[in-house]
N, C-alpha and C positions, 0 to 999 in steps of 0.2 A: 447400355443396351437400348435399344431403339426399340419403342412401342409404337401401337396403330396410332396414337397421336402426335408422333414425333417423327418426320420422313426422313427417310435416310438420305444424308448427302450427298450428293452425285458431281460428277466434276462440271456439268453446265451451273451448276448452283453454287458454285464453291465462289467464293472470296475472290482468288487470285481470277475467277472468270470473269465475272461481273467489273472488276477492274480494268480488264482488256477489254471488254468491251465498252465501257465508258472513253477510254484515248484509241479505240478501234481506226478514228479517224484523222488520228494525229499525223502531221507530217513528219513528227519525231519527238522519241520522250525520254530524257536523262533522268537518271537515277544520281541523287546526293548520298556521299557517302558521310560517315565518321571515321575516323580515325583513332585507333587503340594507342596505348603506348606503345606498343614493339614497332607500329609504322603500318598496319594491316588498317586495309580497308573495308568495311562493312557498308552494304547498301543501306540508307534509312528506314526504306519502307520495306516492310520485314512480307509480308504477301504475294508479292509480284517483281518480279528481279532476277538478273542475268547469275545469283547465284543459290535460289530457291530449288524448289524441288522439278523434276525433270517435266511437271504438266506447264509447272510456271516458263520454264526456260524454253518449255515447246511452243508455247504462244507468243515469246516476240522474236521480230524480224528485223533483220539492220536495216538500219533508215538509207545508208548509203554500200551500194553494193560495189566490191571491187573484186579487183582478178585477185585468183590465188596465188597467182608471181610464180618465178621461177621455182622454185620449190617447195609449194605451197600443195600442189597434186603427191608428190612422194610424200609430205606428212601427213596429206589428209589418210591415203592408206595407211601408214604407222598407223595412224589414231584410231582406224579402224580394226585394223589386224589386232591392234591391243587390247577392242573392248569385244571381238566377236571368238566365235571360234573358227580360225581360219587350221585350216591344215598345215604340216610343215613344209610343204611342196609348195604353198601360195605363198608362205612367207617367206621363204625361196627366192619366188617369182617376185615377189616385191624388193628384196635384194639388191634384184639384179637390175631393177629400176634404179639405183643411185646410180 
C-alpha cells in the first residue's frame, strides 16, 4: 500500500518509460535474446521489449516501415476481428474479403 511518502507509480514514471525515452532518439534499437533449451526465444532485457506488457509494446515503432503485401490487410482484420467484438455480420463481411 502506498502512503503519503511513497507516490504512486504512474506510467510516465515507470521503468519501461524512462527507457524509451532515453533511445527516443535512436535510428533503431535490437533487442538480444537467450535461448531456452526447447529453442524459444526470450528478449534479455526484461522492462522494455516487443514481448512485455501492452504500455511496453505501445511505445516502440519499427525502425523500417513496409507494405502489408498482398495479404497482409485481410489478416490485419482477422487479428482484429479476434481481439474486438465484431458482430457476426462483419465477420461475415470480412469473409468475403478473401
Amino acid at each position: 500500500m502506498f502512503g503519503a511518502s511513497q507516490p504512486v507509480p504512474t506510467l510516465f514514471g515507470s521503468v519501461p518509460h524512462q527507457i524509451a525515452r532515453e533511445f527516443k532518439d535512436e535510428p533503431a534499437l535490437y533487442f538480444p535474446h537467450n535461448l531456452d533449451f526447447r529453442g524459444r526465444a526470450y528478449p534479455m532485457h526484461g522492462n522494455l521489449n516487443h514481448l512485455g506488457s501492452d504500455v511496453s509494446r505501445g511505445m516502440l515503432q519499427f525502425a523500417e516501415a513496409r507494405p502489408l503485401g498482398e495479404r497482409g490487410l485481410y489478416w490485419l482484420h482477422v487479428q482484429v476481428s479476434s481481439r474486438s467484438s465484431w458482430s457476426q455480420a462483419e465477420k461475415a463481411q470480412l469473409k468475403a474479403l478473401q
